[in-house]
N, C-alpha and C positions, 0 to 999 in steps of 0.2 A: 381531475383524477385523484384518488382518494391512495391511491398505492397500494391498493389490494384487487377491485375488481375494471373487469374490461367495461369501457361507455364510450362514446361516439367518436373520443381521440382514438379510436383503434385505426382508424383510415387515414390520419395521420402519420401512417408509419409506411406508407405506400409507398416501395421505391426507395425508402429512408431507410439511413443506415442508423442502428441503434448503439448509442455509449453509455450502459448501463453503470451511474456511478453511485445509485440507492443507498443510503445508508448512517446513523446515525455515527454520531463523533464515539470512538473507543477512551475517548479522557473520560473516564466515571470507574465509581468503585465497581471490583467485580461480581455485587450481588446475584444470585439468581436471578433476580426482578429484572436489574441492568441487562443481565447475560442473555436474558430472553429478549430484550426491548433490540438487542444489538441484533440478534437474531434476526428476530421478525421486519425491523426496519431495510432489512436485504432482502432475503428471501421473497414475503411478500411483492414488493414489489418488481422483484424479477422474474415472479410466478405469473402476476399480471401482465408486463409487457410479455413474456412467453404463450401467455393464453391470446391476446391479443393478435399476436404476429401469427398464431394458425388460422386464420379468420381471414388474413391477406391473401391474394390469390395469387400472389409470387412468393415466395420465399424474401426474409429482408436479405440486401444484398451482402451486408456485410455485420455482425455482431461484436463488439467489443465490450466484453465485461470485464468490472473492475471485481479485484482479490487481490489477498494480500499475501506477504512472506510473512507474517503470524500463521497460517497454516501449518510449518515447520515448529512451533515453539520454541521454546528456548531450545537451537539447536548446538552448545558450544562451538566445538572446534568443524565443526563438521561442514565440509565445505558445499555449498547448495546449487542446484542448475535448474534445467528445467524436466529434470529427469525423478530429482528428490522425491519423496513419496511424503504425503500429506504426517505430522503428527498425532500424538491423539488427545493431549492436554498441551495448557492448560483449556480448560472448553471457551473461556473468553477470546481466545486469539486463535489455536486450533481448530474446537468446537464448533465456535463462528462463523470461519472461513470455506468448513467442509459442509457445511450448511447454503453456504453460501452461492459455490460452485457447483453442487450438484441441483442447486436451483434453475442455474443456465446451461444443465448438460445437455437438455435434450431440443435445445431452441431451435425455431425452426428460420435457417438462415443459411445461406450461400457460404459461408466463412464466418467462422466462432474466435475470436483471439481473448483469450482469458489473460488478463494481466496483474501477475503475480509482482503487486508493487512493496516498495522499502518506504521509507518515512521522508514520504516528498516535503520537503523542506523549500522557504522561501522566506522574504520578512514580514509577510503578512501573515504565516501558515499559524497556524496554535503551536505546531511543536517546538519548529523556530522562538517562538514568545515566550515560552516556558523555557528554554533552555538558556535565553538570553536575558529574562529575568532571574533566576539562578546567578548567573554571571554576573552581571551588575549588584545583585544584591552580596557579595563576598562567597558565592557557592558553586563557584562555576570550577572547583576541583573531580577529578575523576567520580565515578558513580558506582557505589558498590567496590568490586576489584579493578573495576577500569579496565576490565580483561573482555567485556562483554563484546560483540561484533554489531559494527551498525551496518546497514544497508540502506544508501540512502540515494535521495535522487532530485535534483533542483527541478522545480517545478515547471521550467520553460523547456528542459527537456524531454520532463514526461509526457506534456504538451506536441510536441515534436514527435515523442514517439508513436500517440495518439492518433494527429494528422498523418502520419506517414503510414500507420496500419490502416486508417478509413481508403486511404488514396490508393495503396496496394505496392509503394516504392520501397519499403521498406524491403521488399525480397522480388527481383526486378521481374516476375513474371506474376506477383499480388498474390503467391497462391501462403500465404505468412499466414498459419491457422493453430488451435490451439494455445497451450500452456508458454505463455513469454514472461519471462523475470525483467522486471521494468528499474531497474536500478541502476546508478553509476556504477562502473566496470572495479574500480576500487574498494570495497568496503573498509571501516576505519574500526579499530577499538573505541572503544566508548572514553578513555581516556586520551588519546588521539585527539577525536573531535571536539573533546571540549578544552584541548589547550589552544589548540584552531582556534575555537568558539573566542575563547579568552582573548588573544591576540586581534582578534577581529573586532572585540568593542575594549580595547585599550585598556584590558583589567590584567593585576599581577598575579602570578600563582594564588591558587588559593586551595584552602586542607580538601581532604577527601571527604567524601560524604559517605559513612558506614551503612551497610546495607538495613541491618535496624531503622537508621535515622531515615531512611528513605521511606520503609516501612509505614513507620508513625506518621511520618508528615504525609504520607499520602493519605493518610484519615481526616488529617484536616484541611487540605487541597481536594479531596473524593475524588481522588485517581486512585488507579491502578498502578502500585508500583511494580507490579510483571514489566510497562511500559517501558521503564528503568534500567528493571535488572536481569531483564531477559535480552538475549542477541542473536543475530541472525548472518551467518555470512555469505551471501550468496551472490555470484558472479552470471551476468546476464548472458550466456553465450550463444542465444539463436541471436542478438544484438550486434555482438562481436565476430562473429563470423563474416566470411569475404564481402557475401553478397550485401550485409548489412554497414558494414563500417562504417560507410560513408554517409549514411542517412541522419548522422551523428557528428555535429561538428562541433567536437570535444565536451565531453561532461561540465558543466560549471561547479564551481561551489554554492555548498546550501548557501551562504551569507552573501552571497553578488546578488547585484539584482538585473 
C-alpha cells in the first residue's frame, strides 16, 4: 500500500473494522512544505482506505478515525466538548485537522467514531521525551505563562478507549457514533503539569521559560513552538456520561506506566 491509491489489500478490509491512525509526527517547523506534508500524510491516505471500503460489498462494520483537539487552536479559556465547532488557524493544527476530518466524512461504514484526541502521553511517546528532557536538563519550569490548558491522555487508556469503541461497550447498545474527545476528564495548566513532570523525575523547581525563548529554540530543535504555547481545554463528556463511565477504570497519569 502506497497510502494514496486502492490495490489488492482492498479485500482485506472485509468484515474488518478500520482504525485509521495515518499520519506523519506534527514535532517539525510550521513551513508551508511541512504544513502540506502534514496535510497530505492524512488525508491521502484516508481518501484511499475511503475509496477502498466502496468496492466492499458490505459496509466496513465499524470506522474509527483518528483527529485531534488541535482542530480548536489555541482555544484559551474556552472550555471544549464535543459540541465545540472546528477553529480556523493556526493552519498547522486547525488547517490539518479540518483537512483531516472531512477526509473520513463520507466513509462508507456501519459506525464512524472520529476521535478528537489530546497529547497521548507515555514514556516512550516523543512528547513525554521532550518534556522530560526539558526537565532533566534544568528547564522543566512553566512554558510561556504556564496559563496554557493541556488535554492530555495516557496511552493505555486511549487504547482502552479504542478497543471499547471497535467492541461497541463503550455505550451498552454499540450504537457510540461520531465526534468523541479522547482525553483524561481533567485537563491541567501547562505549569500544573510540568511541576507534576518535575516531581516525577526528582528535579527542583526550575525558572520559566519566556515565550521568546521558546520561540528561538524551536529553530533550533525544528519544532513548532504553537506545540508549546498553545492550549486546549477540553472535557470528554460523551466519555463521562452514565452509560460510559465504567468502561474507564480511572484515567492514569502521563508518567505511570
Amino acid at each position: 500500500m502506497d497510502g494514496r491509491t486502492v490495490g489488492k489489500w482492498a479485500k482485506e478490509l472485509e468484515a474488518a473494522a478500520v482504525v485509521n491512525l495515518a499520519g506523519e509526527l506534527v514535532d517539525r517547523r510550521p513551513t508551508a512544505r511541512n504544513i502540506a506534508l502534514l496535510t497530505s500524510s492524512r488525508v491521502e491516505p484516508t481518501l484511499a482506505l475511503a475509496a477502498a471500503a466502496r468496492t466492499l460489498t458490505e459496509p466496513v462494520p465499524v470506522w474509527v478515525q483518528a483527529s485531534t483537539l488541535a482542530i480548536h487552536g489555541d482555544a484559551g479559556e474556552a472550555e471544549l466538548d464535543e459540541s465545540s465547532a472546528p477553529a480556523h488557524e493556526p493552519p498547522q493544527m486547525a488547517g490539518v485537522a479540518i483537512a483531516w476530518e472531512d477526509a473520513a466524512r463520507d466513509v462508507r461504514a456501519k459506525r464512524t467514531v472520529v476521535l478528537r484526541t489530546g497529547i497521548v502521553l507515555d514514556r516512550d511517546s516523543p512528547a513525554l521525551d521532550r518534556l522530560v528532557g526539558l526537565a532533566r536538563w534544568g528547564l522543566g519550569g512553566r512554558i510561556g505563562n504556564g496559563r496554557q490548558w493541556i488535554s492530555w491522555i495516557h496511552i493505555a487508556d486511549w487504547l482502552e478507549i479504542v478497543r471499547r469503541t471497535l467492541d461497541g461497550s463503550l455505550e451498552g447498545d454499540g450504537s457510540l457514533e461520531g465526534i468523541v474527545v479522547a482525553t483524561a476528564p481533567h485537563p491541567v495548566r501547562n505549569a500544573e503539569l510540568m511541576a507534576e513532570l518535575r516531581r516525577a523525575v526528582r528535579r527542583p523547581p526550575a525558572p520559566p521559560t519566556p515565550a521568546l525563548v521558546v520561540k528561538l529554540g524551536a529553530i533550533l530543535l525544528r519544532t513548532d513552538p504553537a506545540l508549546a504555547l498553545t492550549g486546549r481545554r477540553a472535557i470528554p463528556r460523551r466519555l463521562l456520561d452514565s452509560a460510559s463511565r465504567s468502561a474507564i477504570r480511572g484515567w492514569r497519569r502521563p508518567w505511570t506506566s
